[in-house]
Every structure is written in C-alpha cells, then in structure tokens.
Backbone of each chain as ProteinMPNN parsed JSONL, in Angstrom:
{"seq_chain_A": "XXXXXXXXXXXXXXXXXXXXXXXXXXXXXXXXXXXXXXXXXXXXXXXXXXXXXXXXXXXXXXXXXXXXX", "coords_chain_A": {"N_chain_A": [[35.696, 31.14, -49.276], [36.034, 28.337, -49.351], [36.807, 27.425, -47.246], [33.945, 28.742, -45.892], [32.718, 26.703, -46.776], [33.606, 24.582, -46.03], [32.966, 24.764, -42.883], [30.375, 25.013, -42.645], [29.707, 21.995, -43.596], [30.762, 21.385, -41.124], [29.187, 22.439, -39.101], [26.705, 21.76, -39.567], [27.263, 18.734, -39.391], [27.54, 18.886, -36.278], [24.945, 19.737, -35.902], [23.539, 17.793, -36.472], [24.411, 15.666, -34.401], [23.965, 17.383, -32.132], [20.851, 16.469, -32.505], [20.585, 14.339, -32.703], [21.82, 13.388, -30.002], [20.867, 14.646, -27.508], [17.933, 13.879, -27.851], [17.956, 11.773, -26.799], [19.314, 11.825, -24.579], [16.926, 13.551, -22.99], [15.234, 11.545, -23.527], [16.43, 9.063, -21.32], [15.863, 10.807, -19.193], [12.965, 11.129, -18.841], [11.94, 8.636, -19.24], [10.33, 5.554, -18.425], [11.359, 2.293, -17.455], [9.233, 0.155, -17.561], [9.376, -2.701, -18.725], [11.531, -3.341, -17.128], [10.492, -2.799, -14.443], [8.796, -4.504, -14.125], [9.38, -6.768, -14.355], [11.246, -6.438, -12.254], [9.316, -6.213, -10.15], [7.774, -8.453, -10.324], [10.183, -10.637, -9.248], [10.205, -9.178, -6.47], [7.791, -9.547, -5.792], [7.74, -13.061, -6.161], [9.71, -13.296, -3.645], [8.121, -11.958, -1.904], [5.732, -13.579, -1.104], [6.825, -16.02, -1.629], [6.64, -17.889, -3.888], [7.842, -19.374, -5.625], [9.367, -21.006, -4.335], [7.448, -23.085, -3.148], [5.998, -23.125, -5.828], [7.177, -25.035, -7.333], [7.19, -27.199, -6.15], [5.35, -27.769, -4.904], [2.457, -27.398, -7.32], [0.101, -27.055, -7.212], [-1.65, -26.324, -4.685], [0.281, -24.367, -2.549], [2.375, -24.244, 0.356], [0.037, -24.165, 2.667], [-1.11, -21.706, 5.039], [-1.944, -20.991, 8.646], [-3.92, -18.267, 9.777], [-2.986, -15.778, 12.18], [-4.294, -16.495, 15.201]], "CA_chain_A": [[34.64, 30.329, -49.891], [36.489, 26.884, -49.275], [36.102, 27.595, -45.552], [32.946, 28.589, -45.428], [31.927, 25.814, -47.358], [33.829, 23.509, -45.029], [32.603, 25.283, -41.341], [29.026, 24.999, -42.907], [29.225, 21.015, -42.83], [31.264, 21.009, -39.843], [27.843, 23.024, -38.352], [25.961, 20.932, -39.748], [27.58, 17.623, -38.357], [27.102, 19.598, -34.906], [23.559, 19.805, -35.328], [22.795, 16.032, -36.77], [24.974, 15.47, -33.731], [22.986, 17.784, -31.128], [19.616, 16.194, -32.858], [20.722, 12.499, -32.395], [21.988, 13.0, -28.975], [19.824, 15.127, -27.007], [16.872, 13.496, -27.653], [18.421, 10.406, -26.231], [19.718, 12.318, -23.101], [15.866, 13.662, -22.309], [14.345, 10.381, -23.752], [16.698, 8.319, -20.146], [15.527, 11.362, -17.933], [11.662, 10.855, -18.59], [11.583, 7.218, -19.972], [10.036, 4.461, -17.509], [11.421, 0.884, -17.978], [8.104, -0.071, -17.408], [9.674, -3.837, -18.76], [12.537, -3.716, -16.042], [10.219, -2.779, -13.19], [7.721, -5.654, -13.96], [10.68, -7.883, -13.846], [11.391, -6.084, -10.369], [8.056, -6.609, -8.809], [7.892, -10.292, -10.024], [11.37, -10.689, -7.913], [10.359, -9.544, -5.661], [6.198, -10.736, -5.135], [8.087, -14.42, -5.611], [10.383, -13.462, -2.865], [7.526, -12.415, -0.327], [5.344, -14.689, -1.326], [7.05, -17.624, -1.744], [6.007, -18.529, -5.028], [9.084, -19.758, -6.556], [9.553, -22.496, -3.978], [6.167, -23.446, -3.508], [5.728, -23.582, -7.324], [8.245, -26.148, -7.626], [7.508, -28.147, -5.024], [3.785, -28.14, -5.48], [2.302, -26.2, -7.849], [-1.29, -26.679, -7.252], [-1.184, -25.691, -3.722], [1.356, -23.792, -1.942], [1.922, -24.586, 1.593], [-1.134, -23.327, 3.957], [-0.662, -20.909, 6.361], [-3.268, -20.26, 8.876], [-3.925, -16.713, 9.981], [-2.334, -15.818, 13.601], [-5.634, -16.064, 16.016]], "C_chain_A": [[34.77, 28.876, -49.452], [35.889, 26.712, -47.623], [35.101, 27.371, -45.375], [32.346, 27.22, -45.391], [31.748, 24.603, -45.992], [33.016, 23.492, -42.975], [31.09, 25.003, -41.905], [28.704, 23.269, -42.6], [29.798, 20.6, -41.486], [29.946, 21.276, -38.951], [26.799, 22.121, -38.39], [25.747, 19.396, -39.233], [27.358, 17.887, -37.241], [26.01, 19.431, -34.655], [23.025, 19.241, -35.259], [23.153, 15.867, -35.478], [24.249, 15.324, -32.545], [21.782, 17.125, -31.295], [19.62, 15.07, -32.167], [20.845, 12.686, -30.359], [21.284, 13.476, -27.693], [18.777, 14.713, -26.839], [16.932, 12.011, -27.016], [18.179, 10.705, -24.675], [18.0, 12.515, -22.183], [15.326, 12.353, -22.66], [14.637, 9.204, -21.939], [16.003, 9.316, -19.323], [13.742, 11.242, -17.674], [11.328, 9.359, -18.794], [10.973, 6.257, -18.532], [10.31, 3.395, -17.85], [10.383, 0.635, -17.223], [8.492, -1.807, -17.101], [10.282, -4.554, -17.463], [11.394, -3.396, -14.776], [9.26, -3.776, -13.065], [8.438, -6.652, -13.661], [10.815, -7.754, -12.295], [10.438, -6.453, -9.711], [7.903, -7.67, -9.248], [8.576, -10.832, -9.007], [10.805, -10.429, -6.636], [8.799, -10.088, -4.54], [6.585, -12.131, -4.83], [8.824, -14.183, -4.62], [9.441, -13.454, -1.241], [6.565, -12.957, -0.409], [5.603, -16.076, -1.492], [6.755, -18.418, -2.799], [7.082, -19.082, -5.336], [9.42, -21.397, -5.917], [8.28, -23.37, -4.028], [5.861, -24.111, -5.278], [6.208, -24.761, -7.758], [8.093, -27.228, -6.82], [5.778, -28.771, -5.155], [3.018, -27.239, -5.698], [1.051, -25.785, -7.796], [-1.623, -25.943, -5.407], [-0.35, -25.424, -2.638], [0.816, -24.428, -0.268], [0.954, -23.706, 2.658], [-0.177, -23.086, 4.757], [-1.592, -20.307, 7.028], [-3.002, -19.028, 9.867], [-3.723, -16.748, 11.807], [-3.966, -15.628, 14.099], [-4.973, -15.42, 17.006]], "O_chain_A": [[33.758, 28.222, -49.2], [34.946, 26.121, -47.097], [34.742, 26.305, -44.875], [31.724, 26.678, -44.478], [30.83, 24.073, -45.366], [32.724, 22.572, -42.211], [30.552, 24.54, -40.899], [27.859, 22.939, -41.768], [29.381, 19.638, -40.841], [29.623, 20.419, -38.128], [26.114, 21.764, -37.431], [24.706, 18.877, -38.83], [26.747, 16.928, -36.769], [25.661, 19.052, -33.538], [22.044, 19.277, -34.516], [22.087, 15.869, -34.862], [23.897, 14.308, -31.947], [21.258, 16.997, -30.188], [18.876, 14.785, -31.228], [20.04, 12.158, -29.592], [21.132, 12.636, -26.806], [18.285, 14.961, -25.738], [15.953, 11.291, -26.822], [17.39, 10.228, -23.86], [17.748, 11.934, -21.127], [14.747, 11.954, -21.65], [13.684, 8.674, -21.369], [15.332, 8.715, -18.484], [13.263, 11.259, -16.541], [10.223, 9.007, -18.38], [11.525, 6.613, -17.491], [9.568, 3.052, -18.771], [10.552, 0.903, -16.034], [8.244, -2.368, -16.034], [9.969, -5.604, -16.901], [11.733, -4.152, -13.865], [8.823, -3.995, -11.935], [8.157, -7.41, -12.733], [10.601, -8.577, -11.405], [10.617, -7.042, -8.646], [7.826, -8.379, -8.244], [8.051, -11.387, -8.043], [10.853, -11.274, -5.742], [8.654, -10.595, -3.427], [6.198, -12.671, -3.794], [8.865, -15.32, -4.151], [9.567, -14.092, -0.195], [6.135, -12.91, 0.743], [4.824, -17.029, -1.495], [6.614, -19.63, -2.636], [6.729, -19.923, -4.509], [9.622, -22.461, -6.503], [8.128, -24.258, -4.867], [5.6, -25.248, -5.672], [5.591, -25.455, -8.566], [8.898, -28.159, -6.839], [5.3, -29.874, -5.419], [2.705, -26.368, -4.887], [0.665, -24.662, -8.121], [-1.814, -24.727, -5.394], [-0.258, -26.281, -1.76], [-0.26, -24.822, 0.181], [1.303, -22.71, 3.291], [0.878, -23.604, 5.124], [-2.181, -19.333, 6.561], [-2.012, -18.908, 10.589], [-4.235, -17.595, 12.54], [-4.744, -14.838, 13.564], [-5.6, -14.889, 17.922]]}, "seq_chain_B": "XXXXXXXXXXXXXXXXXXXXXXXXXXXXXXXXXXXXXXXXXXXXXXXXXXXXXXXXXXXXXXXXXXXXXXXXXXXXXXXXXXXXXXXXXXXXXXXXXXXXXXXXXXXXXXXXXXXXXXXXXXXXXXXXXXXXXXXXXX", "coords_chain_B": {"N_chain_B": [[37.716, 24.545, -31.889], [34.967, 23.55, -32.279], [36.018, 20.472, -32.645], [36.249, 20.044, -30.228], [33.963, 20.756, -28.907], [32.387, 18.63, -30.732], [33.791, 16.226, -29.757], [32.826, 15.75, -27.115], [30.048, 15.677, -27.543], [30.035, 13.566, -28.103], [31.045, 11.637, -26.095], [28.619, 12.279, -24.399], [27.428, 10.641, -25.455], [28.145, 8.101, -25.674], [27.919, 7.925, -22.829], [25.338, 8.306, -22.543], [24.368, 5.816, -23.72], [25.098, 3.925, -21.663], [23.794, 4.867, -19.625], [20.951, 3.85, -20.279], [21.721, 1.395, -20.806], [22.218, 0.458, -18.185], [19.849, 0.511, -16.702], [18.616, -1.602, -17.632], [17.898, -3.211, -15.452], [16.334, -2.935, -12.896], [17.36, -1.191, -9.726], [17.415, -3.413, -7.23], [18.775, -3.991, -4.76], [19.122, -2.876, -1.975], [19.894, -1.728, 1.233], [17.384, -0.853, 2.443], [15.453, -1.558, 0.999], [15.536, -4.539, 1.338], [15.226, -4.724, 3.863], [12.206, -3.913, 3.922], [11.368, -6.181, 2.059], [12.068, -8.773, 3.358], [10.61, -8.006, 5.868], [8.035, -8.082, 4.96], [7.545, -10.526, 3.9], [7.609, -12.015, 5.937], [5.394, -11.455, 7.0], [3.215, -11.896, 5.465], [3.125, -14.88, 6.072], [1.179, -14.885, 8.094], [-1.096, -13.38, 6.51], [-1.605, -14.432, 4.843], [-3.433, -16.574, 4.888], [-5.891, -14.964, 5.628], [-6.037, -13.675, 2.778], [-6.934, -15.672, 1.534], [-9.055, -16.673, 2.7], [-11.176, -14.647, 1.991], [-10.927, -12.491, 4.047], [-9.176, -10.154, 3.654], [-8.182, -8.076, 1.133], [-6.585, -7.838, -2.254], [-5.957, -3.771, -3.445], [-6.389, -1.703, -6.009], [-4.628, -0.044, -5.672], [-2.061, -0.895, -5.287], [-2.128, -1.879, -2.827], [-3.379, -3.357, 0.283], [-6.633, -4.506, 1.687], [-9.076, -4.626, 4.244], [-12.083, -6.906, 3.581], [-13.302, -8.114, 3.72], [-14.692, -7.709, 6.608], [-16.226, -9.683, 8.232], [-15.73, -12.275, 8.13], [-13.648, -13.356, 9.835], [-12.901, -13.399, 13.229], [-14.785, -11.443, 15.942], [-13.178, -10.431, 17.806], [-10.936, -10.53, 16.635], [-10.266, -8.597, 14.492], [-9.177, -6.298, 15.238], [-6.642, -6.971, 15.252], [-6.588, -7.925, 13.147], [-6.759, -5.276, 11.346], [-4.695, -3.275, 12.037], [-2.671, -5.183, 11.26], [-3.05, -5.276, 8.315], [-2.763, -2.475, 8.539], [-0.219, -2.5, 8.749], [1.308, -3.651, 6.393], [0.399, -2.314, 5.098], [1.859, 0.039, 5.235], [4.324, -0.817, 5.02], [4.496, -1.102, 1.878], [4.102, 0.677, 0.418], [6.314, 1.869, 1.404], [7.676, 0.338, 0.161], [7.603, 0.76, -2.784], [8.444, 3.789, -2.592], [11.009, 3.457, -1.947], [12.353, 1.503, -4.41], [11.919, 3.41, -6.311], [13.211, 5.517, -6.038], [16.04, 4.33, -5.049], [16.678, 3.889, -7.521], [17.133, 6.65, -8.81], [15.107, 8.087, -9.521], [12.898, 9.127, -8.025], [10.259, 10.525, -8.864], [8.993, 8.333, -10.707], [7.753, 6.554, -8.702], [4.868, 6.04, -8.754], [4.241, 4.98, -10.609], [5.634, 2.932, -10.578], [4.206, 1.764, -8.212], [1.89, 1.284, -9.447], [2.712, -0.961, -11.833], [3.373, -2.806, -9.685], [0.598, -3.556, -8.562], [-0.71, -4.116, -10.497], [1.164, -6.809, -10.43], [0.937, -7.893, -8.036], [-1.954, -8.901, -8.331], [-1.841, -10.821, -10.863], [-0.015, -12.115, -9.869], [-1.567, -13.62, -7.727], [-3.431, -15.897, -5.542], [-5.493, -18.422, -6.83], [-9.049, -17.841, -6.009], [-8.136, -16.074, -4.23], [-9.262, -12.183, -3.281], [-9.56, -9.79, -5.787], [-9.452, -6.096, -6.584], [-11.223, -4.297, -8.784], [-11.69, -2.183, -11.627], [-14.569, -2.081, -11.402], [-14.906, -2.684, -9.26], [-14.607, -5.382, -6.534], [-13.607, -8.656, -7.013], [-12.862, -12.101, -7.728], [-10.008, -14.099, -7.785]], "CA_chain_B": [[36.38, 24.49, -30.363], [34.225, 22.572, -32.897], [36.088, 19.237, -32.39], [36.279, 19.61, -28.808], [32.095, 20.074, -28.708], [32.313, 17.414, -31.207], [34.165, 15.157, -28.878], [31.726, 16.105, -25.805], [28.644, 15.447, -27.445], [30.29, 11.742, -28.464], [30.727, 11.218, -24.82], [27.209, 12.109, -23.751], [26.253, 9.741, -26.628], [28.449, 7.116, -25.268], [27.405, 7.731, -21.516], [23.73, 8.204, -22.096], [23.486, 4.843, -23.801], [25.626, 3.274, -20.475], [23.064, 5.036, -18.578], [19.804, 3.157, -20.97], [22.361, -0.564, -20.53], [21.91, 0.34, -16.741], [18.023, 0.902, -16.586], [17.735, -2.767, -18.091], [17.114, -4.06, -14.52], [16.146, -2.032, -11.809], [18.394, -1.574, -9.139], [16.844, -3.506, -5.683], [19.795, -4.662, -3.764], [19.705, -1.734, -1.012], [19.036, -2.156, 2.311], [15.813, -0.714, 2.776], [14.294, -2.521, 0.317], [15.625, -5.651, 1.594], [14.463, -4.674, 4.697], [11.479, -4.731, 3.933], [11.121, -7.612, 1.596], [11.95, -9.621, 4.608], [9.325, -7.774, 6.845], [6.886, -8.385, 4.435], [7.795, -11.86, 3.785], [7.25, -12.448, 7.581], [3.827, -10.772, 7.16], [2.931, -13.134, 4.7], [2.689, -15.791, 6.854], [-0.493, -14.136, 9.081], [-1.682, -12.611, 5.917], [-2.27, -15.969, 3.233], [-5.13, -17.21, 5.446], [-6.744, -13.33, 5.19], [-6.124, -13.176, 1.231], [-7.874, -17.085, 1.313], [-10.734, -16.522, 3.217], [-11.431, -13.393, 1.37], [-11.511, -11.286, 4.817], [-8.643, -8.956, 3.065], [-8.305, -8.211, -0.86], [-5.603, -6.585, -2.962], [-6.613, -2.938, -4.113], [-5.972, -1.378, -7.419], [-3.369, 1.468, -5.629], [-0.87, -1.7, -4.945], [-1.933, -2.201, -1.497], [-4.563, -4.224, 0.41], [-7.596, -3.85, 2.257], [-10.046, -5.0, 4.823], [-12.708, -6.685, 2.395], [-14.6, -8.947, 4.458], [-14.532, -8.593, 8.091], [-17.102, -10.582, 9.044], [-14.888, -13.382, 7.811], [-12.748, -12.943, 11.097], [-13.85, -13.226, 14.44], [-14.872, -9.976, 16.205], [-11.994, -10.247, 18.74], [-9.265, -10.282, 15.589], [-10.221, -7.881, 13.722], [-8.637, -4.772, 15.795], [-5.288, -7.435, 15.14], [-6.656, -7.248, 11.569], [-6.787, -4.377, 10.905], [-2.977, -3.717, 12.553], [-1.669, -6.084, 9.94], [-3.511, -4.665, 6.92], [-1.926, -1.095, 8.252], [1.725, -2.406, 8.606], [1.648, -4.227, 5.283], [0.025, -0.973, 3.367], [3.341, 0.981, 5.522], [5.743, -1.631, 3.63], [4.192, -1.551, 0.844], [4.282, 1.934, 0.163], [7.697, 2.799, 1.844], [8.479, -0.178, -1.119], [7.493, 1.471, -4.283], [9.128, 4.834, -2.816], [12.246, 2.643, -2.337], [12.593, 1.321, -5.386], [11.954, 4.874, -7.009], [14.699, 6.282, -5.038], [17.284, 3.411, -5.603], [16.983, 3.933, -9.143], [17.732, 7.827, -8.979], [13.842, 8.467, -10.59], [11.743, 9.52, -6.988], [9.064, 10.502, -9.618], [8.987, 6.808, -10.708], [6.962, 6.198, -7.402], [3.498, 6.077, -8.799], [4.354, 3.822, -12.116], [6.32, 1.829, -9.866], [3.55, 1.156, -7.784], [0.65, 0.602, -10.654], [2.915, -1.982, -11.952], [3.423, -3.885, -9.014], [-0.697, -3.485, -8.685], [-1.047, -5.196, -11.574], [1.413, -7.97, -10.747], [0.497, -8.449, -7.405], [-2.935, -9.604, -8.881], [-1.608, -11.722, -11.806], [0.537, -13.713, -9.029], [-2.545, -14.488, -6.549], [-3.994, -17.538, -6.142], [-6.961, -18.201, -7.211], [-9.778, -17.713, -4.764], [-8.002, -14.264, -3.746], [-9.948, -11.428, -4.157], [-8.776, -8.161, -5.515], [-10.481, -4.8, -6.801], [-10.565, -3.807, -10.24], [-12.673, -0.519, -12.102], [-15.58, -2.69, -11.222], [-14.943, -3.255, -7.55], [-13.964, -6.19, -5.986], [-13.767, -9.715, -8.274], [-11.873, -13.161, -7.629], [-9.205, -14.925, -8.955]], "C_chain_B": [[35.52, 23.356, -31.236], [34.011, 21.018, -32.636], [35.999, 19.191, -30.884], [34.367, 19.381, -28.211], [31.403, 18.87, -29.413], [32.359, 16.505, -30.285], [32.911, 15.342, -27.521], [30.821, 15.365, -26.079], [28.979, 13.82, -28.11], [30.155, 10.805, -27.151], [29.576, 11.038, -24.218], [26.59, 11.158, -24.352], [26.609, 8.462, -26.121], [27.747, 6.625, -23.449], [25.733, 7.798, -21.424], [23.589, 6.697, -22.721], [24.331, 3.635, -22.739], [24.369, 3.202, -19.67], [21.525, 3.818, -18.852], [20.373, 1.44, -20.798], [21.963, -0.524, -18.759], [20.391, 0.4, -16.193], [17.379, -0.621, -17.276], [17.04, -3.888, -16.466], [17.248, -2.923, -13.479], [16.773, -2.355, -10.453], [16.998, -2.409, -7.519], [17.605, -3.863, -4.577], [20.397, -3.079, -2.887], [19.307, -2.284, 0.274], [17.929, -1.8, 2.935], [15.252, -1.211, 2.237], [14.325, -3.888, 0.64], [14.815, -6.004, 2.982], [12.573, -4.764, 4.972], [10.464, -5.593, 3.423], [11.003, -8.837, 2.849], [10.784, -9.412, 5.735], [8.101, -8.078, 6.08], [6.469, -9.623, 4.338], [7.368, -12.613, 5.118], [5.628, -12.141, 8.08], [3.286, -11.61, 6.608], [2.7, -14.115, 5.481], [1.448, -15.659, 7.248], [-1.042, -13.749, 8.081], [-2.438, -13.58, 4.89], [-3.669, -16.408, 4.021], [-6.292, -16.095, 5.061], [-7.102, -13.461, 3.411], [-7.708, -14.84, 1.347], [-9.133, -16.683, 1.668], [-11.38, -15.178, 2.661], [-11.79, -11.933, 2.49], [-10.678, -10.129, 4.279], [-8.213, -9.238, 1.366], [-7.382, -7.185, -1.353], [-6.335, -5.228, -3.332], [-5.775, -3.045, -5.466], [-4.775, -0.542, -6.991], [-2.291, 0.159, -5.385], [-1.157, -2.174, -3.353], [-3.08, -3.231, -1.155], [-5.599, -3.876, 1.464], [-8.274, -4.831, 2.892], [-11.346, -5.359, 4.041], [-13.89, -7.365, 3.201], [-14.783, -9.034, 5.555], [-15.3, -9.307, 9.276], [-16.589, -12.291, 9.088], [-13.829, -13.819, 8.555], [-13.646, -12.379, 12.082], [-13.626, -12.013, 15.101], [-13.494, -9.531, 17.111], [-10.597, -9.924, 18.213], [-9.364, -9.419, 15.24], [-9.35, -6.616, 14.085], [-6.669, -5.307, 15.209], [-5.127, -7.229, 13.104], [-6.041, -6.465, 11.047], [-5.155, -3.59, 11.232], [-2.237, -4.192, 11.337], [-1.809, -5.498, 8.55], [-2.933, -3.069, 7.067], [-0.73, -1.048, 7.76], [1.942, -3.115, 7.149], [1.658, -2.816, 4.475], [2.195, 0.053, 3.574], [4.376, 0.358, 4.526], [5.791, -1.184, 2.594], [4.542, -0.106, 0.036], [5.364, 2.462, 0.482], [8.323, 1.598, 0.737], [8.721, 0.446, -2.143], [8.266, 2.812, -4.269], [10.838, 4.117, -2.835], [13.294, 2.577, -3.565], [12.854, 2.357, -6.176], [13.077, 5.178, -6.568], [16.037, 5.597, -5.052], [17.401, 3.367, -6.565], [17.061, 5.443, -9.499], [16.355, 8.45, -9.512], [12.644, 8.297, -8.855], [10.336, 9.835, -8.001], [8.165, 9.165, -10.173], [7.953, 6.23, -9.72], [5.656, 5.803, -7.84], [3.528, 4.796, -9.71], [5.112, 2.915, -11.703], [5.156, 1.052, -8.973], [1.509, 0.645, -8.536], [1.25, -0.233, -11.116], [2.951, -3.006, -10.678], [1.64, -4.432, -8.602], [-1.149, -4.654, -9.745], [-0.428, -6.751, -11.673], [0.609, -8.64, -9.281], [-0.888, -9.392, -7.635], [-2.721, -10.553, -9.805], [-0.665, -12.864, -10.885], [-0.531, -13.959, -8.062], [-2.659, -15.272, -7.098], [-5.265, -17.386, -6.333], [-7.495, -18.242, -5.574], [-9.146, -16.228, -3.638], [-8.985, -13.694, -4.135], [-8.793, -9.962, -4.495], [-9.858, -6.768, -6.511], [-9.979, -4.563, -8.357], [-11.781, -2.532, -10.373], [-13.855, -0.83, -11.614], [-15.703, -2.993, -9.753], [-14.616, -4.857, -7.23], [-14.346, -7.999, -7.025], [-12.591, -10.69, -7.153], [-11.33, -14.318, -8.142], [-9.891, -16.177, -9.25]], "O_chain_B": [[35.465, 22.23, -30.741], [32.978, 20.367, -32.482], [35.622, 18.132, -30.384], [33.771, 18.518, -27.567], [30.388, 18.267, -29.064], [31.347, 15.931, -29.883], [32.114, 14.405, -27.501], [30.498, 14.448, -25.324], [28.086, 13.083, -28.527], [29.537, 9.749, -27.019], [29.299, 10.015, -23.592], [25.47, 10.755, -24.039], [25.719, 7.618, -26.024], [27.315, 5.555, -23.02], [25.043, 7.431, -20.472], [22.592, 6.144, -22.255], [24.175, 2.454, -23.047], [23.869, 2.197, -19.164], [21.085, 3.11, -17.946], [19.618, 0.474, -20.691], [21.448, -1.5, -18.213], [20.158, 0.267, -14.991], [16.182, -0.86, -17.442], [16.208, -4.792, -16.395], [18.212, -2.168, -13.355], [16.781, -3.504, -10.013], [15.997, -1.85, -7.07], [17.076, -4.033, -3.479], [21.443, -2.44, -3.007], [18.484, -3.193, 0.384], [17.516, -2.399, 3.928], [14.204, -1.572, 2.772], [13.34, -4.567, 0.346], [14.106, -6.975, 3.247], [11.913, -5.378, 5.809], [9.327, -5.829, 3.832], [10.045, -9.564, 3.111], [10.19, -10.307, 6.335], [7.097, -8.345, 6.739], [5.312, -9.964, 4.588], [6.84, -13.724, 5.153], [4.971, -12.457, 9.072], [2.665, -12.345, 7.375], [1.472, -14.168, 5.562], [0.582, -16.355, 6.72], [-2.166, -13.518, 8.528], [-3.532, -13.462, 4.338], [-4.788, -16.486, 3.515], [-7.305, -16.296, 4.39], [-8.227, -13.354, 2.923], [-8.934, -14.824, 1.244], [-10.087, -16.413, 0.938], [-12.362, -14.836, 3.32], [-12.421, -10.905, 2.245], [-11.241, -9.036, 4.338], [-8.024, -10.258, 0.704], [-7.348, -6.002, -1.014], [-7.519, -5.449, -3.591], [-4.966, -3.868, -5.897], [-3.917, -0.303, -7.841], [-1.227, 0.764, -5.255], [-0.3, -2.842, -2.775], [-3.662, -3.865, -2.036], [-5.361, -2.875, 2.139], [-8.251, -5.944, 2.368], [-11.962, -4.355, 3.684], [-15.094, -7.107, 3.217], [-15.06, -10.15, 5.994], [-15.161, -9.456, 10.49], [-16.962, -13.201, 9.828], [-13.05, -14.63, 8.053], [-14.544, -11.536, 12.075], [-12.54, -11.443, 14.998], [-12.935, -8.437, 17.033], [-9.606, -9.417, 18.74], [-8.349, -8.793, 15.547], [-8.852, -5.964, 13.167], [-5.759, -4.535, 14.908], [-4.318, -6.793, 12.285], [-5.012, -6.622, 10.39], [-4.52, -3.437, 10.189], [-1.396, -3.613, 10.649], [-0.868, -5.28, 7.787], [-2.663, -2.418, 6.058], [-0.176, -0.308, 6.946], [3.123, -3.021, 6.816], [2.438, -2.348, 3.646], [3.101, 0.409, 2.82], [5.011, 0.851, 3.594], [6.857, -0.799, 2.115], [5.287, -0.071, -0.943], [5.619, 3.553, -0.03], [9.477, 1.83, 0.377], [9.861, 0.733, -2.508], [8.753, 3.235, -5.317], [11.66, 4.351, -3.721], [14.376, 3.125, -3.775], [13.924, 2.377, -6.784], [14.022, 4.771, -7.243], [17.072, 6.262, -5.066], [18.386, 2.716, -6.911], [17.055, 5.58, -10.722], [16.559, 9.543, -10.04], [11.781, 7.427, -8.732], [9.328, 9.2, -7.69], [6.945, 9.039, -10.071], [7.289, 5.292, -10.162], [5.211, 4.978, -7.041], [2.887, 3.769, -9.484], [5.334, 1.976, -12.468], [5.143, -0.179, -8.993], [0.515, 0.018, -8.17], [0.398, -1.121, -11.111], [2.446, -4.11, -10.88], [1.452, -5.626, -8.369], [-1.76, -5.719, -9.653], [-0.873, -7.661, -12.373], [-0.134, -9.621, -9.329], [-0.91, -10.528, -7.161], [-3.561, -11.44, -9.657], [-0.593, -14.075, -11.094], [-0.137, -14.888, -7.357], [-2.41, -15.645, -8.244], [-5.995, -16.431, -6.064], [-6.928, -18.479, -4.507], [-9.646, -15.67, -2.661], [-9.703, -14.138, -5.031], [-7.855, -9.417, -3.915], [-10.996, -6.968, -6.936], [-8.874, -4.615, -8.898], [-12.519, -2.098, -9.489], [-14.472, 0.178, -11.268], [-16.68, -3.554, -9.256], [-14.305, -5.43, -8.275], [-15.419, -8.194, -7.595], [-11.849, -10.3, -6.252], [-11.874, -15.251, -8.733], [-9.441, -16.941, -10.104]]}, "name": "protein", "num_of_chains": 2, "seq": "XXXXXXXXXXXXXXXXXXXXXXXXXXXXXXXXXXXXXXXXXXXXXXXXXXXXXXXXXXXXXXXXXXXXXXXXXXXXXXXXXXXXXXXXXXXXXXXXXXXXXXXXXXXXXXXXXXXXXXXXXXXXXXXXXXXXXXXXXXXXXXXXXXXXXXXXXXXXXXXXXXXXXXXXXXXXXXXXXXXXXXXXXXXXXXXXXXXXXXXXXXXXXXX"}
C-alpha cells in the first residue's frame, strides 16, 4: 500500500516532468527566433550597405555612388 | 530506473534551455556568409545609383528587380541586368546560409521574408520597392 502509494507520485513526478520538458524540446525544434534573425539581417544590411558609417558621418545623405557605365 | 529517467529528463531540461540561450543571436560568422557579405558589399557600390534612379527596386521575396529600364541607357542594361542576376545569386545563397549555419535549413523562407522586410525599412528614401500593391517609394 505504502509503495504503491509512493511509486504513484514518483509516476506522477515523471509525467509533470515529461509534460514540462518535452514541450520545450519540440517548442526549440520548430520555434523561429524571428527577434534574433531581424537582429541578423540588420547586421548584416548595415554591413553591405554601409549604413552604420554613413549614418554617423552624415546622416542625411550617405556617400553617392554612381552606377558603373 | 525511475531516478535515472528522472535524472535524464533534468538534463534535456537543462540542455534544451542551453540550446533556447544559443538561438538568442543567430549564428553568422561562417565563411560563406562572409563571403558573401563582402561580395555583396562590393555590389553595392554599382547598385546605389540603380536603387536611386529607380531603374532597379527591392521585391517582396528579399531580392531585387529590374523596375525601370528605361532609366539606363540601352547599351547598360544587358550589364544591368548581369548585376541584378548576381545580387539575386547572393542574396539567395544568403538566406540559405544563414538557415544552414544555424542547424534549421527549413528556416530558409522566414529567414528570407524577414530580411524582405528589413531590407525595405533600411532604404533610403526615394528607393523603390514592391509591396501587395506593386511597386511604391520610400
């Protein structure tokens, strides 16, 4: 009886356990940091664009560049 | 056995939220992507006069397009059009990049609708770029 009692919340801790952590595990394998990749393509649009120096240097317009004839 | 699947599923709990601390910035420091950040960056140059004069215009898929080419003399355009290919090649071997340096190849599409959306929020004004409505400028 004592047993059971005891293996019943041990099962039970198991399954809060499995509940909590599982849905974590599939939540990283489908999830999109959506946040982190907007961060990423800022990085790196100011990198080939040039915005970052430009901006700083003069913010109304960046240095012209005219198109290769 | 209990505590030992106990202990297990503490680990996965500890390593999946390593894995969610590692997903706070997306990895870009590989060398294909650097590669070609820099080729693009070099494109850029020949390409800011195009966005200006509105002869080429961001799309909505992340890439860019031939928008005006009457806005470029008939003799460029074949060079045009050249440039507006090798950028889309970048541009697109970027977003799979990125996907792929972050272990999430599926990623590819939502990687490149965000950058869609920033590329347009960093133009300059007087760009054009395409929205549900067709073509508009900053």
């Amino acid at each position: 009886m004592k047993f059971s009692l005891k293996s019943s919340v041990k099962n039970g801790l198991a399954v809060m356990a499995l509940a909590l952590v599982l849905p974590a595990c599939v939540t990283i394998n489908i999830y999109f940091p959506a946040a982190a990749a907007e961060k990423a393509a800022d990085k790196l649009i100011d990198d080939i664009w040039q915005l970052k120096n430009s901006e700083k240097a003069n913010p109304a317009e960046p240095v012209p560049v005219s198109p290769a004839k | 056995m209990k505590k030992i699947l106990f202990g297990l599923l503490v680990i996965a709990g500890l390593l999946s939220n390593q894995l969610a601390l590692a997903a706070a910035d997306l990895e870009l420091n590989t060398p294909a992507i650097s590669a070609l950040k820099g080729s693009m960056q070099q494109r850029h140059g020949q390409l800011a006069g195009f966005y200006a004069s509105g002869a080429v215009g961001l799309t909505r898929d992340g890439l860019i397009a031939v928008k005006e080419a009457s806005a470029v003399a008939l003799k460029d355009r074949q060079s045009l059009n050249s440039l507006v290919a090798s950028e889309n090649n970048d541009r697109n071997a970027l977003y799979k990049e990125i996907a792929i340096a972050n272990g999430h190849a599926e990623w590819e599409a939502e990687i490149r609708s965000t950058f869609a959306q920033r590329w347009v929020q960093k133009a300059q004004s007087g760009w054009w770029y395409q929205d549900a409505n067709g073509w508009a400028k900053r």
